[in-house]
TORGUGU-914615 format. One line per field, with one value per residue (C-alpha): x, y, z; chain. Coordinates in nm, 4 decimals. Each point is the difference from the previous one (the first is absolute). Example, Ala and Ser with C-alpha at 12.3 -4.5 7.8 and 13.67 -1.06 7.14 Angstrom:
2
east <- [1.2300 | 0.1370]
north <- [-0.4500 | 0.3440]
up <- [0.7800 | -0.0660]
mol <- [A | A]
//
This chain:
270
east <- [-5.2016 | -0.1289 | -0.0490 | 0.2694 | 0.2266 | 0.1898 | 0.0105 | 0.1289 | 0.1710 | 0.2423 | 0.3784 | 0.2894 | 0.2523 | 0.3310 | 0.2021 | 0.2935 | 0.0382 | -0.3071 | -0.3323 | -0.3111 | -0.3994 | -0.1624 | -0.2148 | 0.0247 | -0.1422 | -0.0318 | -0.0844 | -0.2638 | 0.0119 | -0.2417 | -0.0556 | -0.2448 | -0.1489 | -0.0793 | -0.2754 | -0.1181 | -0.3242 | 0.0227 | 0.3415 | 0.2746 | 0.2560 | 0.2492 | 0.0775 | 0.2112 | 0.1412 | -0.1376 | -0.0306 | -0.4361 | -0.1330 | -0.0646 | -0.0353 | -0.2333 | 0.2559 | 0.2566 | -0.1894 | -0.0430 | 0.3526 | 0.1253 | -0.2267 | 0.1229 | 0.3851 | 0.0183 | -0.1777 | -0.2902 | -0.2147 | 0.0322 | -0.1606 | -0.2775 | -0.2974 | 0.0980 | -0.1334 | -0.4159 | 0.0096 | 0.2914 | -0.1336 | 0.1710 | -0.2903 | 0.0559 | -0.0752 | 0.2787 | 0.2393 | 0.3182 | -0.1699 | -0.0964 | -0.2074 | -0.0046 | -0.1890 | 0.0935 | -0.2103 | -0.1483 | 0.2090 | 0.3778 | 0.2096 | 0.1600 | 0.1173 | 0.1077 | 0.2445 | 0.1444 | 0.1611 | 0.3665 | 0.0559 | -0.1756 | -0.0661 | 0.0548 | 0.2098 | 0.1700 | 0.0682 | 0.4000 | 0.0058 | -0.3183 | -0.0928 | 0.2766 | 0.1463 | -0.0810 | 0.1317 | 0.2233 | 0.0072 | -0.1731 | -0.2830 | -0.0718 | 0.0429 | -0.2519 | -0.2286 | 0.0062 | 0.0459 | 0.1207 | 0.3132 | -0.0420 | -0.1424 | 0.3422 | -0.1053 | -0.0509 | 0.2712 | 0.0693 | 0.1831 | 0.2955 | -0.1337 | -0.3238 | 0.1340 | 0.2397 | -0.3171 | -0.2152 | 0.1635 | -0.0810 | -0.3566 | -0.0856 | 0.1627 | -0.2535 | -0.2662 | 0.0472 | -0.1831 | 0.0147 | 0.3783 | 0.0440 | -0.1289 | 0.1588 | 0.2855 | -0.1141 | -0.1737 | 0.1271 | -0.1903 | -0.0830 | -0.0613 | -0.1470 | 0.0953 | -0.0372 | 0.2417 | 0.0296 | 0.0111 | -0.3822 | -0.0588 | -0.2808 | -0.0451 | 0.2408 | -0.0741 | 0.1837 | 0.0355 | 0.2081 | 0.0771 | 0.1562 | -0.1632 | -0.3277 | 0.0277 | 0.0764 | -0.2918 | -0.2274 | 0.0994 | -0.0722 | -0.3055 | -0.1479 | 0.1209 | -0.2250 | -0.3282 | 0.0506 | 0.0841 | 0.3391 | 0.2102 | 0.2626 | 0.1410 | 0.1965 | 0.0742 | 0.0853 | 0.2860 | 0.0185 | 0.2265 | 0.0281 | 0.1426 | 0.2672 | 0.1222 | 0.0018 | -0.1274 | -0.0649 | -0.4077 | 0.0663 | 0.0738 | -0.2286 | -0.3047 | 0.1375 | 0.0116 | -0.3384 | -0.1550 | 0.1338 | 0.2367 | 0.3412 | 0.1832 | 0.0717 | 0.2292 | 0.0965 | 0.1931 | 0.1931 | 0.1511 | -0.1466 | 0.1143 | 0.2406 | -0.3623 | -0.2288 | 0.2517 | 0.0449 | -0.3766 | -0.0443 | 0.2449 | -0.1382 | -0.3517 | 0.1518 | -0.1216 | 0.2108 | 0.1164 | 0.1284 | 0.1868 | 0.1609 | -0.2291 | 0.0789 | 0.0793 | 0.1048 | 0.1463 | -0.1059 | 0.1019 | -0.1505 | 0.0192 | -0.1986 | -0.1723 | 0.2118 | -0.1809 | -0.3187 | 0.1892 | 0.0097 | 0.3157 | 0.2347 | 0.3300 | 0.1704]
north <- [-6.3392 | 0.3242 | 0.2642 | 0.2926 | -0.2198 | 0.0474 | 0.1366 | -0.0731 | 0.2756 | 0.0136 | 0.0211 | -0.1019 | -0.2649 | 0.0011 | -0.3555 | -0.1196 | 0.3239 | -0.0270 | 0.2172 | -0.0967 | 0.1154 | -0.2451 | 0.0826 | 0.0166 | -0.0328 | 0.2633 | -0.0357 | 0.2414 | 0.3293 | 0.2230 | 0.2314 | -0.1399 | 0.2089 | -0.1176 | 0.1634 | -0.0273 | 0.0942 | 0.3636 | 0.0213 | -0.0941 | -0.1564 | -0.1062 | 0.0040 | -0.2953 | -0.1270 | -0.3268 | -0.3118 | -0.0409 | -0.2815 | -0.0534 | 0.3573 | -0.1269 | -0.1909 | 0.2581 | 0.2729 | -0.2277 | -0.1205 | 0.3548 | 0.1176 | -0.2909 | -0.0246 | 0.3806 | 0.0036 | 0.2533 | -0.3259 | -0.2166 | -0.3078 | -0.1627 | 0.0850 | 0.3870 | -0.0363 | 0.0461 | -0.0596 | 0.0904 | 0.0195 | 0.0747 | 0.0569 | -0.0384 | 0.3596 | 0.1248 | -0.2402 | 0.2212 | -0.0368 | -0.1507 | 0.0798 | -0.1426 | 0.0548 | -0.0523 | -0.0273 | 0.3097 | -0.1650 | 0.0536 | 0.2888 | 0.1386 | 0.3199 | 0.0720 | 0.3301 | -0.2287 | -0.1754 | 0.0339 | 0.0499 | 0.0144 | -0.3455 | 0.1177 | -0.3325 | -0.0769 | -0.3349 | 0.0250 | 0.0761 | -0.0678 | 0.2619 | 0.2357 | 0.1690 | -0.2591 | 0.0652 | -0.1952 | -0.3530 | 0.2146 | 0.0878 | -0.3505 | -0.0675 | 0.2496 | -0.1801 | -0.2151 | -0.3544 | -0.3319 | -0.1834 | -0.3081 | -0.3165 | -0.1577 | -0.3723 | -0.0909 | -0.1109 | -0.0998 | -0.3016 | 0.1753 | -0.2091 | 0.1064 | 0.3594 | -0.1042 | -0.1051 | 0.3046 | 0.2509 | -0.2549 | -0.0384 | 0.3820 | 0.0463 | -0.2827 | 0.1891 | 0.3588 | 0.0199 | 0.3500 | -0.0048 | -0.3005 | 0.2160 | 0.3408 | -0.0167 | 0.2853 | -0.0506 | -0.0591 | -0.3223 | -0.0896 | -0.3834 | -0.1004 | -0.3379 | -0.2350 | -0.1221 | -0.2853 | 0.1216 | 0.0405 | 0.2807 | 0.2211 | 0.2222 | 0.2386 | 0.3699 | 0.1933 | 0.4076 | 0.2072 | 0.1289 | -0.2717 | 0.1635 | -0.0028 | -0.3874 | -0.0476 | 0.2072 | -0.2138 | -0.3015 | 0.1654 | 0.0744 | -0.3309 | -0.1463 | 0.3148 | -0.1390 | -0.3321 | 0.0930 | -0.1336 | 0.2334 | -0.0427 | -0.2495 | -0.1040 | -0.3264 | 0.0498 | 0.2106 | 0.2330 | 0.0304 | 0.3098 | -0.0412 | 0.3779 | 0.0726 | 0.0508 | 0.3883 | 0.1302 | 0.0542 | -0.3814 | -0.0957 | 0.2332 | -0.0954 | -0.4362 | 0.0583 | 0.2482 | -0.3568 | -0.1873 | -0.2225 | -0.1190 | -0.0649 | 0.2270 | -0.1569 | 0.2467 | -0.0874 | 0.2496 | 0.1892 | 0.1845 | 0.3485 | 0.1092 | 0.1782 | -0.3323 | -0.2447 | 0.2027 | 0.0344 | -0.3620 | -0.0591 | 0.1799 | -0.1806 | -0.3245 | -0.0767 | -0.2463 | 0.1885 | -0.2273 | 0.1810 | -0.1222 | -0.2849 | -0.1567 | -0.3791 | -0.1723 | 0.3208 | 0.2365 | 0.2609 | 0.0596 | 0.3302 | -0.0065 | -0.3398 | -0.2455 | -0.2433 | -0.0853 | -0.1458 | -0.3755 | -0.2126 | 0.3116 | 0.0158 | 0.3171]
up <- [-1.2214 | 0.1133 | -0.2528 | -0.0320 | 0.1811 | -0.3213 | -0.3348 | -0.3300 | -0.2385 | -0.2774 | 0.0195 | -0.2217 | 0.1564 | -0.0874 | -0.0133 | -0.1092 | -0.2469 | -0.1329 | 0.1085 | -0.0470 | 0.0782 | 0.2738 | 0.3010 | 0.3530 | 0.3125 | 0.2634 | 0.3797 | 0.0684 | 0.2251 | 0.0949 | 0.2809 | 0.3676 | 0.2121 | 0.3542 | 0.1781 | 0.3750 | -0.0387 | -0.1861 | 0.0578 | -0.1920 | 0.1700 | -0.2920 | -0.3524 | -0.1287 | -0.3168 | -0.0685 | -0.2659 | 0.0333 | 0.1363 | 0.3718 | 0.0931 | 0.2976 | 0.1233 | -0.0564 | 0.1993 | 0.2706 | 0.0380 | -0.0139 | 0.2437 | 0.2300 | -0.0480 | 0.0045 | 0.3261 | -0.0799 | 0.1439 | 0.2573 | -0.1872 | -0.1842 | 0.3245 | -0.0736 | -0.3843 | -0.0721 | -0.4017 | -0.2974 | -0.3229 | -0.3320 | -0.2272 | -0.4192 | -0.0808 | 0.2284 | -0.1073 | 0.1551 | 0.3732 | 0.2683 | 0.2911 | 0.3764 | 0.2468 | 0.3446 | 0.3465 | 0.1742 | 0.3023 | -0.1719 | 0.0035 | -0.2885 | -0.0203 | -0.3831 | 0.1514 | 0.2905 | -0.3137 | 0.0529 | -0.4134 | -0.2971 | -0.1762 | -0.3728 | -0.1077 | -0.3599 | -0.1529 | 0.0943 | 0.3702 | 0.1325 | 0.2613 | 0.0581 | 0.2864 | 0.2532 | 0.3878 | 0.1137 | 0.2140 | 0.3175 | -0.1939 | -0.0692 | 0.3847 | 0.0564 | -0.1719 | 0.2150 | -0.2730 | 0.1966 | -0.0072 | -0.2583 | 0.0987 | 0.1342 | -0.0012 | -0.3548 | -0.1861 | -0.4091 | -0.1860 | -0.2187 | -0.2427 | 0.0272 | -0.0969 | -0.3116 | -0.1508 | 0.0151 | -0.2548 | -0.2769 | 0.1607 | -0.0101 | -0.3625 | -0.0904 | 0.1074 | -0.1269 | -0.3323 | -0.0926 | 0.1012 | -0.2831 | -0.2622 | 0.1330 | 0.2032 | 0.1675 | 0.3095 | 0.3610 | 0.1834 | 0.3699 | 0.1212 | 0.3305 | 0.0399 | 0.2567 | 0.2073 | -0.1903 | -0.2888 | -0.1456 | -0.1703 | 0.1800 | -0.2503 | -0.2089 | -0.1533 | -0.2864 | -0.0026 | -0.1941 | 0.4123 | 0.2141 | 0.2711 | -0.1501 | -0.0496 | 0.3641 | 0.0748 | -0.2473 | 0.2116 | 0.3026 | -0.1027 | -0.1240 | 0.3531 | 0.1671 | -0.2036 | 0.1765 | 0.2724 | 0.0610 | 0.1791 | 0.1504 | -0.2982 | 0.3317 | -0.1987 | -0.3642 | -0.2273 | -0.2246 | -0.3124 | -0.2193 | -0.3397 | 0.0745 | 0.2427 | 0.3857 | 0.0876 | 0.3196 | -0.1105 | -0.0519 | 0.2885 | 0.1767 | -0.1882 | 0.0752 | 0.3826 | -0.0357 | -0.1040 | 0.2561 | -0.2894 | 0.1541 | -0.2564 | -0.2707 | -0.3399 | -0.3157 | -0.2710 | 0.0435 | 0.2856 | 0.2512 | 0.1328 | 0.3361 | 0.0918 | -0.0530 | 0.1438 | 0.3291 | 0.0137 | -0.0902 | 0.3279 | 0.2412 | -0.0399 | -0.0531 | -0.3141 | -0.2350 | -0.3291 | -0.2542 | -0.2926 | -0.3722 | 0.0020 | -0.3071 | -0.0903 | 0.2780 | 0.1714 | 0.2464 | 0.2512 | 0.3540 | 0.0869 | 0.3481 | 0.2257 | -0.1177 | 0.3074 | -0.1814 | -0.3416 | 0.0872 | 0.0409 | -0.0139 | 0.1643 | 0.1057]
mol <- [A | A | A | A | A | A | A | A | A | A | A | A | A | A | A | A | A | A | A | A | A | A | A | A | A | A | A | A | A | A | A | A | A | A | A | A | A | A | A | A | A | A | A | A | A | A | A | A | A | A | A | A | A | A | A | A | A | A | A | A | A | A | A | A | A | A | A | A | A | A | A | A | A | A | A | A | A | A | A | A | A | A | A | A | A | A | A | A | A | A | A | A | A | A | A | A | A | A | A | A | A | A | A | A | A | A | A | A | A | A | A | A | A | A | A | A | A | A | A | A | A | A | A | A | A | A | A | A | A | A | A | A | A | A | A | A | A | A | A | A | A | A | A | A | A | A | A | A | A | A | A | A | A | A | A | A | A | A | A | A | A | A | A | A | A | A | A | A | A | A | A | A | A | A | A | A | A | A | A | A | A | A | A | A | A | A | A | A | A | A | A | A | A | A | A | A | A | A | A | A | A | A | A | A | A | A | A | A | A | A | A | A | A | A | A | A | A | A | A | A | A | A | A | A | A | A | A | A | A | A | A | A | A | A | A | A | A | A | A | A | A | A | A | A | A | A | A | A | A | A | A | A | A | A | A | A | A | A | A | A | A | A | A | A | A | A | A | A | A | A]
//
């Protein structure tokens, strides 16, 4: 496990009338600062761990790069364990006062005061792969695959988690963040170190909810399908519509709701 993913501290527990002193674990949090060179581009609350990837999925799903061939070397070096550093090609353009906001995000909301849908048509992101398509089945058995696979959730309870699956049902990899944005953006940026975007043909699950930034940062990456275990927004399920992605809500047990593409779940019958 990577260290400061968590703590461990005192508290007293009451049960059943009676309280008692035991200890706890805590998911971690502490501050990352992205930097383009000199300049800092955000500051985000984070759980440590992956901050490479993190940078580098941010910098991708919030469209500040076009892709891996814009990206020279990142480097998050042990003394400076609160940022990371990219470098990008003399050839791409980035223009830190072009940026439409600032990106100062926190843990709850991810990065606030986003435009709306026609800012993310300026950018320009492609309608989802429309030929794939997923077993039901397939999907009713994912929720119990990522909770499997979440250590630091096990011993915390406090940490939101992200699974890129495949379309049959492999898990790809999965990332835990205090953030739910940040995890996405962990995933996003392991799949920019090799090199496989668009994930044209995979999924992703997130252990919340259904955001806007979440389904932004899933069609960013090129993912078609999008599942939460809980329920998405008005703002994410019109987004998720009009870039035909499939966004799969209240996936629990053996139930689930589709909120947008419908077509690419297998065998169903409108």
């Amino acid at each position: 496990m990577i260290p400061r993913m968590l703590s461990i501290t005192g508290v007293n527990e009451w049960c059943d009338g009676v309280m008692r002193p035991v200890n706890d674990y805590l998911a971690g949090e502490e501050p990352l600062e992205i930097r383009i060179g000199d300049i800092p581009v955000s500051v985000t609350m984070r759980t440590p761990g992956h901050e490479e990837d993190l940078a580098l999925g941010f910098l991708i799903t919030e469209g500040l790069i076009a892709g891996p061939a814009d990206i020279v070397s990142v480097k998050h070096q042990p003394k400076q364990a609160n940022r990371v550093h990219v470098e990008l090609t003399a050839a791409t353009e980035f223009d830190p006062r072009a940026s439409q906001r600032n990106f100062y995000a926190v843990s709850s909301c991810g990065v606030c005061g986003k435009a709306s849908i026609d800012a993310v048509r300026l950018r320009t992101i492609r309608p989802a792969d429309a030929v794939c398509t997923i077993d039901p089945e397939v999907l009713c058995a994912l929720p119990e695959r990522l909770s499997a696979a979440q250590p630091v959730f096990s011993r915390t309870g406090g940490l939101h988690a992200a699974g890129l699956f495949s379309l049959n049902g492999e898990l790809l990899v999965l990332r835990e963040d205090i953030g739910r944005h940040n995890a996405v953006d962990k995933v996003v940026g392991w799949a920019v170190r090799r090199d496989l975007l668009p994930l044209a043909h995979s999924l992703l699950l997130v252990s919340g909810r259904g955001s806007f930034e979440i389904v932004q940062k899933t069609l960013a990456a090129g993912i078609p399908v999008l599942a939460c275990v809980s329920a998405p927004s008005d703002l994410a399920v019109k987004l998720a519509r009009e870039f035909g992605m499939t966004l799969i809500g209240f996936l629990r047990g053996r139930r689930f709701v589709i909120y947008s593409g419908a077509a690419r779940l297998a065998s169903t019958h409108l």
